[in-house]
Backbone atoms as SQL, in Angstrom:
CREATE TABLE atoms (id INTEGER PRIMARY KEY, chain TEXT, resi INTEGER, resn TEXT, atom TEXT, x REAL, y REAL, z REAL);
INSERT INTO atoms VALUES
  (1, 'A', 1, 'UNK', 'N', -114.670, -28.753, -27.730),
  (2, 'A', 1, 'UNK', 'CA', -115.142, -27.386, -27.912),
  (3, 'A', 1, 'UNK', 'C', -115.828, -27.274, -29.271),
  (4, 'A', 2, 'UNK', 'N', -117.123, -26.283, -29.325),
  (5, 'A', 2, 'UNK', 'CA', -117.614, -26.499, -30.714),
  (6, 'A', 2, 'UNK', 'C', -117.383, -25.425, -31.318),
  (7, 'A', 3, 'UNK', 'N', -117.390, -25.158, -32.541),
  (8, 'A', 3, 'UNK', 'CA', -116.846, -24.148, -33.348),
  (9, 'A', 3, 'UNK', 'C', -117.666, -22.900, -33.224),
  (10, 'A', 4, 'UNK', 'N', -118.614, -22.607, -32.145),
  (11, 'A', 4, 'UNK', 'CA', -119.524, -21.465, -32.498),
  (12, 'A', 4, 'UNK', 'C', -119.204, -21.075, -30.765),
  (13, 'A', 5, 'UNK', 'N', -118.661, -22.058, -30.041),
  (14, 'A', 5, 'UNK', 'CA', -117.716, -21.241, -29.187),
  (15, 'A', 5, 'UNK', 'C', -116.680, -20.801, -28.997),
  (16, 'A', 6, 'UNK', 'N', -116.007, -21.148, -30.115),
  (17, 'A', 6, 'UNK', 'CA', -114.564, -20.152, -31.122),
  (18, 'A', 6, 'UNK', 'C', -114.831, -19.149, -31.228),
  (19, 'A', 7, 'UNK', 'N', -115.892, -19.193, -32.262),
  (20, 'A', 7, 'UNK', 'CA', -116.084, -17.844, -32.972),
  (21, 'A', 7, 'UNK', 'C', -116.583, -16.777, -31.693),
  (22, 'A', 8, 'UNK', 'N', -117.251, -17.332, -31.130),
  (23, 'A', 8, 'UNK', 'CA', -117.200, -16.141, -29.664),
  (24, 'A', 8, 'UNK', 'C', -115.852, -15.994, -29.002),
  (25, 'A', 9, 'UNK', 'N', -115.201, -16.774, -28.700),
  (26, 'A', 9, 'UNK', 'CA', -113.933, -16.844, -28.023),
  (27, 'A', 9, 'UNK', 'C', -113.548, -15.282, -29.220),
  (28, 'A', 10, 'UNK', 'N', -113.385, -15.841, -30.073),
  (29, 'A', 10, 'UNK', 'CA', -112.569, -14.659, -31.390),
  (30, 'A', 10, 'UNK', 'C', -113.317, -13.119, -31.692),
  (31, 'A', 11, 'UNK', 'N', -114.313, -13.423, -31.288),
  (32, 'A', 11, 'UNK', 'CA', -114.582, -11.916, -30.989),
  (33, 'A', 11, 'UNK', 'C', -114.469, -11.410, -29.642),
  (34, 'A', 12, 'UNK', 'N', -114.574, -12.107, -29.117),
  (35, 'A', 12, 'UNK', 'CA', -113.449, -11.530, -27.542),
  (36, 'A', 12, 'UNK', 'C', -112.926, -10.648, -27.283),
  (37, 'A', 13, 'UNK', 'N', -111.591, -11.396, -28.392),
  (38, 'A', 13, 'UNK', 'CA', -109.986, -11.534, -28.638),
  (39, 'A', 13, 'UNK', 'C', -109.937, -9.893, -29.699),
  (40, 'A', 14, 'UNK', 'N', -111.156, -9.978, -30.465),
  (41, 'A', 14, 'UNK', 'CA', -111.111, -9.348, -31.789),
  (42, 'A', 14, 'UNK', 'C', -111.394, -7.957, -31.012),
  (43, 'A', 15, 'UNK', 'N', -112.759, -8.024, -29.891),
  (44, 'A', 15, 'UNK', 'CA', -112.864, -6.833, -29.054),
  (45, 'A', 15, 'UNK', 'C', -111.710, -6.453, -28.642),
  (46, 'A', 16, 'UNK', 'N', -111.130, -7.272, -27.844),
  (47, 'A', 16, 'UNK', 'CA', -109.837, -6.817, -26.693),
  (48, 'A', 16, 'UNK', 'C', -108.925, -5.833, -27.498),
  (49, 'A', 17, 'UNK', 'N', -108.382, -6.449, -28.728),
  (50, 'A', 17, 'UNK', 'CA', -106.861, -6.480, -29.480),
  (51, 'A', 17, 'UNK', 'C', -107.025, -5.593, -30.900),
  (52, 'A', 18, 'UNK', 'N', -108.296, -5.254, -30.968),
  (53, 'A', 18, 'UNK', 'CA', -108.484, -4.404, -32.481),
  (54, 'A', 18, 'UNK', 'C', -109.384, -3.401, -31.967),
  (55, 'A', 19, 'UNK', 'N', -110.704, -3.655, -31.931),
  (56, 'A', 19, 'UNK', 'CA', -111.777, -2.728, -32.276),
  (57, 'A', 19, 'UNK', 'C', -112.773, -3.549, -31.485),
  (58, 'A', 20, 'UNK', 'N', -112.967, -2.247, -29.852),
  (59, 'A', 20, 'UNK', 'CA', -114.036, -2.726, -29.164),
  (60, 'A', 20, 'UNK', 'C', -115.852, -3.226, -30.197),
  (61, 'A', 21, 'UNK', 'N', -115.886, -2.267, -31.019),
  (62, 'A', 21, 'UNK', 'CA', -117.343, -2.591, -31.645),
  (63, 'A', 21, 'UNK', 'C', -117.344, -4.039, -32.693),
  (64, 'A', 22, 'UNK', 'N', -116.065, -4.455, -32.518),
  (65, 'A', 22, 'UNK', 'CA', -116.202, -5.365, -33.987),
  (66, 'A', 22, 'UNK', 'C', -117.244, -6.320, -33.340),
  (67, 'A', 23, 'UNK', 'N', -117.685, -7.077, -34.686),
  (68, 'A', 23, 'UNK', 'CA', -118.388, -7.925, -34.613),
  (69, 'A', 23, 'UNK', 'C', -118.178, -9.161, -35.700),
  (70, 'A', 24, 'UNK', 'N', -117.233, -9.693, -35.411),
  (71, 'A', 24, 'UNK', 'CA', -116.899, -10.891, -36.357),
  (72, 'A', 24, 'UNK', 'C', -117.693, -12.120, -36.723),
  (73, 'A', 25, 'UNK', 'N', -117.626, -12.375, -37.843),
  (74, 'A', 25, 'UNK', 'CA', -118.903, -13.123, -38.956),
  (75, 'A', 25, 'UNK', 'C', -117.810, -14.372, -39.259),
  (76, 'A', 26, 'UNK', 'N', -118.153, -15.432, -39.456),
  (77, 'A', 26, 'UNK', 'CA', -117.484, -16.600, -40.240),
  (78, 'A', 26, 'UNK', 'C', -117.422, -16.457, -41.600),
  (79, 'A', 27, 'UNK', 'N', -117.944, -15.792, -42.305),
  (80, 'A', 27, 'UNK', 'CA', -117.481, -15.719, -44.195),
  (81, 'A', 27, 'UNK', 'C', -116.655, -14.255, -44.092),
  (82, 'A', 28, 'UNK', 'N', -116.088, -13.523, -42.894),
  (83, 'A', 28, 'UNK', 'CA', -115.904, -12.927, -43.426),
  (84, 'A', 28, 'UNK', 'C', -114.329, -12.676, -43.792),
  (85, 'A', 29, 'UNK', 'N', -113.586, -11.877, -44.906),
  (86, 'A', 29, 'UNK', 'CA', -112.201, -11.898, -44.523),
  (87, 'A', 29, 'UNK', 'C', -111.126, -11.649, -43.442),
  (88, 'A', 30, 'UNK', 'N', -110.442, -11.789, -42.724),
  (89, 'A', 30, 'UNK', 'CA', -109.679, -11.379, -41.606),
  (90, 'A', 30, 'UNK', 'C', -108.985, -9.906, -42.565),
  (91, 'A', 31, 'UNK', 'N', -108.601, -9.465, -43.292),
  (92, 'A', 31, 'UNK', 'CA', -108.212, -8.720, -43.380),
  (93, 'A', 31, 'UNK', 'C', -109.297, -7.433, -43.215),
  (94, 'A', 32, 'UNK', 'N', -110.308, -7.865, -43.647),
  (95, 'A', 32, 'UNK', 'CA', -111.450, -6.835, -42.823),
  (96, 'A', 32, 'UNK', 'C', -111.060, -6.272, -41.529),
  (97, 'A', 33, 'UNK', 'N', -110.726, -7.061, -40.370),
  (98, 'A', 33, 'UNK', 'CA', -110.297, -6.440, -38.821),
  (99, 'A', 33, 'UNK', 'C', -108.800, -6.516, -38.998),
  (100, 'A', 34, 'UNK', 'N', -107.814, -7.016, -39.064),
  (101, 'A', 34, 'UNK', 'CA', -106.424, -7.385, -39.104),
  (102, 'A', 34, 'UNK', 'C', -105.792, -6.186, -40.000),
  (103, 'A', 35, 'UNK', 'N', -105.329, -5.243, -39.398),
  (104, 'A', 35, 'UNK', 'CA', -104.514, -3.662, -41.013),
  (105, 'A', 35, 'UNK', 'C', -103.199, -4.200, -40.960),
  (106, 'A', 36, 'UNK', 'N', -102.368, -4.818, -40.328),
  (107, 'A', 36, 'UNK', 'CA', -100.938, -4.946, -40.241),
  (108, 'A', 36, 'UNK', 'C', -100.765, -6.451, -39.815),
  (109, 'A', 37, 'UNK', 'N', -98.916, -6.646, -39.049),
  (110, 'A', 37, 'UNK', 'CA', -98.556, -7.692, -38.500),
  (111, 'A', 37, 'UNK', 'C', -98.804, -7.473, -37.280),
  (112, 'A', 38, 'UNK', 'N', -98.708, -6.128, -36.909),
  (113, 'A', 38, 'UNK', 'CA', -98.328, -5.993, -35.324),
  (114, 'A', 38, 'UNK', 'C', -100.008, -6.747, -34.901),
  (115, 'A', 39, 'UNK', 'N', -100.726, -6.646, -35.660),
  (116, 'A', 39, 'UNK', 'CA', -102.356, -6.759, -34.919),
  (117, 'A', 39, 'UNK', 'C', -102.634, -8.342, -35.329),
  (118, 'A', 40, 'UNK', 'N', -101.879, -8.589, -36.271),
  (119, 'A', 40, 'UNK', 'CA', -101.841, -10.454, -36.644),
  (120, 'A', 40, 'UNK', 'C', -101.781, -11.132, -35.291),
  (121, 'A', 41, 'UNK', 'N', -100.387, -10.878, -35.103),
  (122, 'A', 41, 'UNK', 'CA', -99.435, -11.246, -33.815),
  (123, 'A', 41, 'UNK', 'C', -100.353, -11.009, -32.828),
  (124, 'A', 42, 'UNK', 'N', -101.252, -10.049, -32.213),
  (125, 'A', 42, 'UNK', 'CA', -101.580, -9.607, -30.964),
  (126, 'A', 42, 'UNK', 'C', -102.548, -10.701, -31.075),
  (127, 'A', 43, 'UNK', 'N', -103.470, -10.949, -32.158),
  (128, 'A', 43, 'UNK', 'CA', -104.670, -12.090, -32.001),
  (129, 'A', 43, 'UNK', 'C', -103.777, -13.438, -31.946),
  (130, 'A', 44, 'UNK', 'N', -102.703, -13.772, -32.613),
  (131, 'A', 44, 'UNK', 'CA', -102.313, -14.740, -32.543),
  (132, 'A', 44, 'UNK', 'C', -101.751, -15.811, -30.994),
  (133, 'A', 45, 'UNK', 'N', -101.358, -14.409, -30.362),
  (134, 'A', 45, 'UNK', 'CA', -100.852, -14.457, -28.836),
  (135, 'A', 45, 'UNK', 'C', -102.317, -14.485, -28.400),
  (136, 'A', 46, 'UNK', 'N', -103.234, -14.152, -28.363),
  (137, 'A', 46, 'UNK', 'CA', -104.331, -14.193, -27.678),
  (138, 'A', 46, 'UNK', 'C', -104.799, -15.078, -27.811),
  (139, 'A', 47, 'UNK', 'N', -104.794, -16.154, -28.583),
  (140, 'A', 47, 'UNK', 'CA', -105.847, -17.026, -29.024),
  (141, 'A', 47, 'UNK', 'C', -104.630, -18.618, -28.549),
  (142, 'A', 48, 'UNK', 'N', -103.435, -18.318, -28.771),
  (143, 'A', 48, 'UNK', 'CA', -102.434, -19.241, -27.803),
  (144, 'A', 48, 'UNK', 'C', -102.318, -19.228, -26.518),
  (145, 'A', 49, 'UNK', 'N', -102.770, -18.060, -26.119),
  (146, 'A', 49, 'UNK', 'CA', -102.871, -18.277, -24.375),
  (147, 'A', 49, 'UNK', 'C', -104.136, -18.522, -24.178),
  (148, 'A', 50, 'UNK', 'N', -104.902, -18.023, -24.434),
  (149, 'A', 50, 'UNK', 'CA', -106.555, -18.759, -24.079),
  (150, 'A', 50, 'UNK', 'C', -106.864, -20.575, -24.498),
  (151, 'A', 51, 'UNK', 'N', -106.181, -20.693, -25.336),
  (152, 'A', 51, 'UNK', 'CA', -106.418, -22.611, -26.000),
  (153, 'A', 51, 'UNK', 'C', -105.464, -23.263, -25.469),
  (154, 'A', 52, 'UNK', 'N', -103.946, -22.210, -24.884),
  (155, 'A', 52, 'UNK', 'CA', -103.048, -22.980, -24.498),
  (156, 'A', 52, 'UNK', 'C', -102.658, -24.028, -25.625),
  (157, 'A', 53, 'UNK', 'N', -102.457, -23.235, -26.874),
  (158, 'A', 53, 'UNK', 'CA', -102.248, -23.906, -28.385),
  (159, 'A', 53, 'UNK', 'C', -100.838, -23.034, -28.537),
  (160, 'A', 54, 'UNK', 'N', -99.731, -23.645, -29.566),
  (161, 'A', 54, 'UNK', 'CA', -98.936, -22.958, -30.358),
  (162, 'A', 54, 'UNK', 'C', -98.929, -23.094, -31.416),
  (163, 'A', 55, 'UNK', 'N', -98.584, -22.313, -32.376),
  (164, 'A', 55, 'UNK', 'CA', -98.448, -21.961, -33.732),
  (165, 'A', 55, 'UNK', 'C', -97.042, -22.285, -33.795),
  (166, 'A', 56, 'UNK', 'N', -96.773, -23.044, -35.189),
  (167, 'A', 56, 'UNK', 'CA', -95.445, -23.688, -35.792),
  (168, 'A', 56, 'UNK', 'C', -95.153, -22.724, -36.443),
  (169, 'A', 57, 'UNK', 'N', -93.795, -21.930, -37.255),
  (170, 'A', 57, 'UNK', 'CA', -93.600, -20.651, -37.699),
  (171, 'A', 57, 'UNK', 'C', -94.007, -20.927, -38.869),
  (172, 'A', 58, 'UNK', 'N', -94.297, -22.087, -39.504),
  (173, 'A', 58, 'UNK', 'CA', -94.856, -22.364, -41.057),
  (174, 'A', 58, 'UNK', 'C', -96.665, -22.150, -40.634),
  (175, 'A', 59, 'UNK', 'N', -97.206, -21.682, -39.577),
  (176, 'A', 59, 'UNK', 'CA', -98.403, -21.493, -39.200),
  (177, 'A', 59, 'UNK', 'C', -98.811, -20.113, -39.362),
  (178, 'A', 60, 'UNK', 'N', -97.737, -19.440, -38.757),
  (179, 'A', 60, 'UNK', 'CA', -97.947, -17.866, -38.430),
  (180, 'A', 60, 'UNK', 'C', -97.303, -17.168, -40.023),
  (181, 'A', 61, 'UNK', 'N', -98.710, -17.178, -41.196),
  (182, 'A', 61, 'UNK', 'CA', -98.493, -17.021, -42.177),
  (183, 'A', 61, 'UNK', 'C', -100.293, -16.347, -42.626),
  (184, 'A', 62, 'UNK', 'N', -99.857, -15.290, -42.425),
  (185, 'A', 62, 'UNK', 'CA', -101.630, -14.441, -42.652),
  (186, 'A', 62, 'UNK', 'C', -102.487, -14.925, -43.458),
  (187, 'A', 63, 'UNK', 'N', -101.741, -15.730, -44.860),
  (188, 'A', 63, 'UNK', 'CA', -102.450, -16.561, -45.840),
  (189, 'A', 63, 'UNK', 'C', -103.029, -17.506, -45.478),
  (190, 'A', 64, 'UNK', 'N', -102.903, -18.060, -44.375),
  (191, 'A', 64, 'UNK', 'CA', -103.177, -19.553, -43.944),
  (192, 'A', 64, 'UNK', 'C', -104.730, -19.040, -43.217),
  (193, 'A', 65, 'UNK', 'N', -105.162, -17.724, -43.284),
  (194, 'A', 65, 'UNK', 'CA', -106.450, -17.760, -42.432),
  (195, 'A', 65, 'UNK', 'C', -106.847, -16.478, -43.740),
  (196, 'A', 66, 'UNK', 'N', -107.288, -16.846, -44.575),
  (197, 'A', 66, 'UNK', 'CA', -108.009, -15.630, -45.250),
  (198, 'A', 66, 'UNK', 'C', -109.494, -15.474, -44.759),
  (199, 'A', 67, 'UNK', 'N', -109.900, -16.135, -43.785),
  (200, 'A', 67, 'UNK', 'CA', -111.201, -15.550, -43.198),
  (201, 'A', 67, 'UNK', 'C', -111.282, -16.136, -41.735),
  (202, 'A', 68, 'UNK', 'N', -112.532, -15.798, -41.078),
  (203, 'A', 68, 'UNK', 'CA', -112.465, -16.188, -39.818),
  (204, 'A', 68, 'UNK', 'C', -112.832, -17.770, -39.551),
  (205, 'A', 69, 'UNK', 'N', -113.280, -18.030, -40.867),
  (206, 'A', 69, 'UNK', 'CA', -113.999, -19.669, -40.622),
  (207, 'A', 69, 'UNK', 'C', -112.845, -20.316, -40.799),
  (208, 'A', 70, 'UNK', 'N', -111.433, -19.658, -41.575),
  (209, 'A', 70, 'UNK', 'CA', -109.932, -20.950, -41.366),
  (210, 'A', 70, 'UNK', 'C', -109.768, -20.922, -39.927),
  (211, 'A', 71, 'UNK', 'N', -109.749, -19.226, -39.493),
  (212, 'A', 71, 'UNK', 'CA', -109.050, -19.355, -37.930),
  (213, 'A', 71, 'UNK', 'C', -110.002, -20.368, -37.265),
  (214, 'A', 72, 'UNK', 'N', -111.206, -20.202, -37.262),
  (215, 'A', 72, 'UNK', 'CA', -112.167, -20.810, -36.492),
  (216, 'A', 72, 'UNK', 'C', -111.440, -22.627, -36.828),
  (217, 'A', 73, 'UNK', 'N', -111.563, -22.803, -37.822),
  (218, 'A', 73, 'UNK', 'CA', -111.074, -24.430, -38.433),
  (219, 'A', 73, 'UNK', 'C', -109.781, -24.885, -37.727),
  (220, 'A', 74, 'UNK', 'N', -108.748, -23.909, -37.553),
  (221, 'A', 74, 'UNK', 'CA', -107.577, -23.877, -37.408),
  (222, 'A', 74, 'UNK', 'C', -107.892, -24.045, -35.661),
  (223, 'A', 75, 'UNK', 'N', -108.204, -23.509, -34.967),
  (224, 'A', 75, 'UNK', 'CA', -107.942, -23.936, -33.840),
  (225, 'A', 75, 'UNK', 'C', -108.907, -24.818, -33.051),
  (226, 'A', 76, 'UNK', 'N', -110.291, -25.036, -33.764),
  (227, 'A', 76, 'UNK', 'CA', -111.233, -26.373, -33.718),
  (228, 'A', 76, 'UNK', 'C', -109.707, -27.820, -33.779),
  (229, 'A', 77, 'UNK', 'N', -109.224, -27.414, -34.814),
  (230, 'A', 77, 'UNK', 'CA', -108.322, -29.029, -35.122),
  (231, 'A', 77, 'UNK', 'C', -107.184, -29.412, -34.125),
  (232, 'A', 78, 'UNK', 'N', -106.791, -27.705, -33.799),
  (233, 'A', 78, 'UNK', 'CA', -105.623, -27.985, -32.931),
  (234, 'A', 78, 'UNK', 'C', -106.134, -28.264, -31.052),
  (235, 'A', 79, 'UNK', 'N', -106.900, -27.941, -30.950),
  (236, 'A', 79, 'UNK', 'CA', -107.760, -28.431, -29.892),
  (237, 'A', 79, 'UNK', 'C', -108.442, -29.596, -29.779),
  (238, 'A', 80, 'UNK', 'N', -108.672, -30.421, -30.805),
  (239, 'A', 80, 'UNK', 'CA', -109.283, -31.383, -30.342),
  (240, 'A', 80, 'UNK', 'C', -108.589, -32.336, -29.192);
């Protein structure tokens, strides 16, 4: 899978689970779309059932993606 069909996959996810109009950018911060945990979690579940990927609990750590190009990185690696 290549990383610029992530980043579509993640605005999807980002439509579905936040904000139908978003439009997610690779430089940009996740805390831009993400206000809480409850909305962490909802992309996090979304993006594990679509890759059929899991997150280790030392994973599911909001720091570990300060923008969309980690998430994007982050599940490019765990997919290969």
């Amino acid at each position: 899978m290549k990383k610029n069909e992530i980043l579509k996959d993640l605005n999807e996810i980002f439509k579905e689970n936040i904000n139908d109009s978003i439009d997610i950018q690779l430089d940009e911060s996740l805390s831009q779309y993400i206000a809480d945990s409850v909305s962490f979690i909802k992309i996090i579940v979304a993006v594990e059932v679509l890759y059929d990927i899991e997150f280790t609990d030392s994973e599911l750590d909001v720091d570990n993606f300060t923008t969309v190009q980690s998430m994007v990185d982050f599940i490019y690696d765990k997919t290969k």
